[in-house]
N, C-alpha and C positions, 0 to 999 in steps of 0.2 A: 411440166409441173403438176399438170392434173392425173397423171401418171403415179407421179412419185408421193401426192398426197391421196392416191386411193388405196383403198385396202389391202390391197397386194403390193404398193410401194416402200416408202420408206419408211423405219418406222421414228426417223427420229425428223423428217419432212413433215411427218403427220403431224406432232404432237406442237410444231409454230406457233405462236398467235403473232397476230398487228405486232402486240408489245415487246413480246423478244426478237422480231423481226427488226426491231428500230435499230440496236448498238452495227448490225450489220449493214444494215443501209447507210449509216455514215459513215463507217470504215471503209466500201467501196467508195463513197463520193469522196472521200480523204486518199484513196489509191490513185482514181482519175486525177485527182488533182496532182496528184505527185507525178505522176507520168508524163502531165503537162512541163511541169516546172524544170525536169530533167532533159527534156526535149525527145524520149524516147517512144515514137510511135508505136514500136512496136507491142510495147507497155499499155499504152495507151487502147490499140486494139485490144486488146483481153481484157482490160481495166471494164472499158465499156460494155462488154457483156457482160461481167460481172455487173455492173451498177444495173444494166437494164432486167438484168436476172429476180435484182434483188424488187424490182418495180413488179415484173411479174409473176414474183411470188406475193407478194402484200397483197394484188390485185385477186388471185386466185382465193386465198384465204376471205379478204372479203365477199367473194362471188358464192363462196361457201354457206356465207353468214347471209345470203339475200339482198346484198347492198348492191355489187355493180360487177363487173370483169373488165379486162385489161382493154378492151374494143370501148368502151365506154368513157377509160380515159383518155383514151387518144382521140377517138372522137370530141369530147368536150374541149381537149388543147385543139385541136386543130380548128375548131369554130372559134375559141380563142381568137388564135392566130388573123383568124378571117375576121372578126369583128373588131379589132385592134388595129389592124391596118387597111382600114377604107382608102388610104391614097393609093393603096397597090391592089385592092381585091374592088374596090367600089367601082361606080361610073367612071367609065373615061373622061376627064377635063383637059382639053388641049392646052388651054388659056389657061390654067392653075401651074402657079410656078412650081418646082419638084422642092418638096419639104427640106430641110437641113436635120439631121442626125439631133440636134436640141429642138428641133420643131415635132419630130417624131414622139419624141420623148412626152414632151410637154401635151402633146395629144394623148399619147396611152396614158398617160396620170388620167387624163380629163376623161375618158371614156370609161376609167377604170371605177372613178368618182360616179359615174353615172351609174355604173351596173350596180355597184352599193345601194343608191337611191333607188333602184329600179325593185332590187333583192330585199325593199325596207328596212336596208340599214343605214344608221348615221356615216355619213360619209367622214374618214379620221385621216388625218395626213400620214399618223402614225398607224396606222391600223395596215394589219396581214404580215406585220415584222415577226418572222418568228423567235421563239424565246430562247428554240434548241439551236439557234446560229451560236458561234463562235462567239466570247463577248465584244472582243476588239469589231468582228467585222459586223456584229449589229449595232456596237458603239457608231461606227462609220452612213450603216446605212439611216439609225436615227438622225444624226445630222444631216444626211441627204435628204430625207424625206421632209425636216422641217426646213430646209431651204428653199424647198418646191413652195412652201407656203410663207415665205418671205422670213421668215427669222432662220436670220443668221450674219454672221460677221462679212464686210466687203473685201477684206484684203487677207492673205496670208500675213502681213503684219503684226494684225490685231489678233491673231488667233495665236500667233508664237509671245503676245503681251497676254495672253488669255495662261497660255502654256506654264511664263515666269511666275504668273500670281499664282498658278495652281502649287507650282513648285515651292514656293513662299510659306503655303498656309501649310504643305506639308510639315515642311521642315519645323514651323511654330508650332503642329500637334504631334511631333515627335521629340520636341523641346517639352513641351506639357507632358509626355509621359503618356498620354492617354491614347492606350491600343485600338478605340473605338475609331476614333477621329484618324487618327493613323490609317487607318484603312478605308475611311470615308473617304477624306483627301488625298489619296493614291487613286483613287476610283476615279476622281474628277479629274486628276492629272492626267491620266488613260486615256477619258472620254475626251478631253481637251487635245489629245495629243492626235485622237484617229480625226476630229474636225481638223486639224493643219493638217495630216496625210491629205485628207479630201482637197482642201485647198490649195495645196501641190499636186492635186492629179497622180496620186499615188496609192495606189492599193495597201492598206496598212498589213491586211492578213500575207499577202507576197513579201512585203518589206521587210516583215518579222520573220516569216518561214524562211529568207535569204539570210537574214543575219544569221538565223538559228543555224543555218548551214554551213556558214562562215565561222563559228564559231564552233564548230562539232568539228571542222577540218582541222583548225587552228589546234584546237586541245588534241585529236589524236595524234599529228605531227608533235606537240609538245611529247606527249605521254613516251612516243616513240625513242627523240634523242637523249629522254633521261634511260630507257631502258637498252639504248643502243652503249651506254655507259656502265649497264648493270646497275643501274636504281630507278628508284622507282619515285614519281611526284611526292609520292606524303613523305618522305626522305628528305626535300629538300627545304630549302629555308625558302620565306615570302621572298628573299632579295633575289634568291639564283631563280625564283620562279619565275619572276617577271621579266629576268636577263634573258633567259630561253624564250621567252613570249613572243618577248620585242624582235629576236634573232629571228623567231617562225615568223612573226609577220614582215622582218626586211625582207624573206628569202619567197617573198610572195612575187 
């Protein structure tokens, strides 16, 4: 990379910044993740040089600007790592029973609490969410983060009674006519909907990318037996539409 942004490299490596670097780095962390979901390693090895590519390029461009290089971030994750897990990096305690996976957890919050205070900043239960997450899955992780600090609902229950009222008030500001409110109360019914994912132990962003998939199969197999007819979907009426539908998902 230091190659390809010196002067005799490339010329359109050269001309990167941080900013245009960004749409890239999420399109690779959006490939890895699709390679995951597919089950195809092989995807998956390439994915991740591409993703780690994109790491070592942002690093190089800053190293440029005086800030840090790529040895500098891995250095600071890897003291991370080490200061994070004292039960595995710290003293040996024979007599210390071995943490549980929610004991783990509930440590790296608390230490993580601590570095803030130490960094003189307010320590924020919501704080470090970023903003360029997905909305559903920062919808999910905001709910996780205020449950660590005690607000939140006890049961899947009450969150699927959380879910019917959101659905209620919609339906009332789409009886009112008012596009404002409409969109307000679809927001909450969203964010109500990724707290039940959480409380079913469900990843909302998987749940959706599977549906998304499920329903991209379904529609091409439709689109397929109207043209295996010689027509075409916009051709047909809503009733034969939904007859073909039903037919694709019996022949599931």
């Amino acid at each position: 990379m230091r190659t390809l942004r010196s002067p005799g490299g490339c010329a359109w490596d050269r001309e990167q910044t941080l900013a245009s670097l960004r749409p890239f780095v999420l399109e690779e962390a959006y490939e890895v993740v699709d390679a995951i979901d597919r089950g195809d390693l092989a995807a998956l090895r390439e994915e991740i040089g591409d993703f780690v590519l994109e790491a070592v390029f942002l690093a190089q461009v800053a190293h440029e600007q005086g800030a840090f290089g790529i040895r500098d971030s891995l250095d600071a994750v890897c003291a991370k790592l080490v200061r994070r897990h004292p039960h595995v990096f710290g003293p040996a305690d024979g007599a210390a029973p071995p943490l549980s996976a929610d004991d783990v957890k509930r440590q790296w919050e608390a230490i993580k609490a601590d570095e803030r205070t130490s960094a003189g900043r307010e320590p924020e239960a919501l704080g470090e969410i970023p903003e360029a997450l997905p909305a559903l899955l920062r919808a999910y992780r905001i709910g996780k983060r205020a449950a660590t600090a005690g607000f939140d609902w006890t049961a899947p229950a009450e969150v699927e009674a959380k879910v019917d009222e959101e659905l209620r008030e919609l339906r009332e500001a789409r009886t009112a006519g008012s596009r404002r409110e409409v969109e307000e109360e679809l927001g909450d019914l969203l964010f109500a909907l990724a707290n039940l994912a959480r409380h079913l132990d469900v990843d909302p962003e998987a749940a959706l990318r599977a549906a998304n998939r499920k329903f991209a199969a379904r529609f091409r197999a439709l689109e397929q037996r109207f043209r295996d007819r010689g027509s075409e979907l916009r051709d047909a009426s809503p009733a034969e539409l939904d007859a073909e539908w039903r037919r694709v998902k019996g022949r599931e």
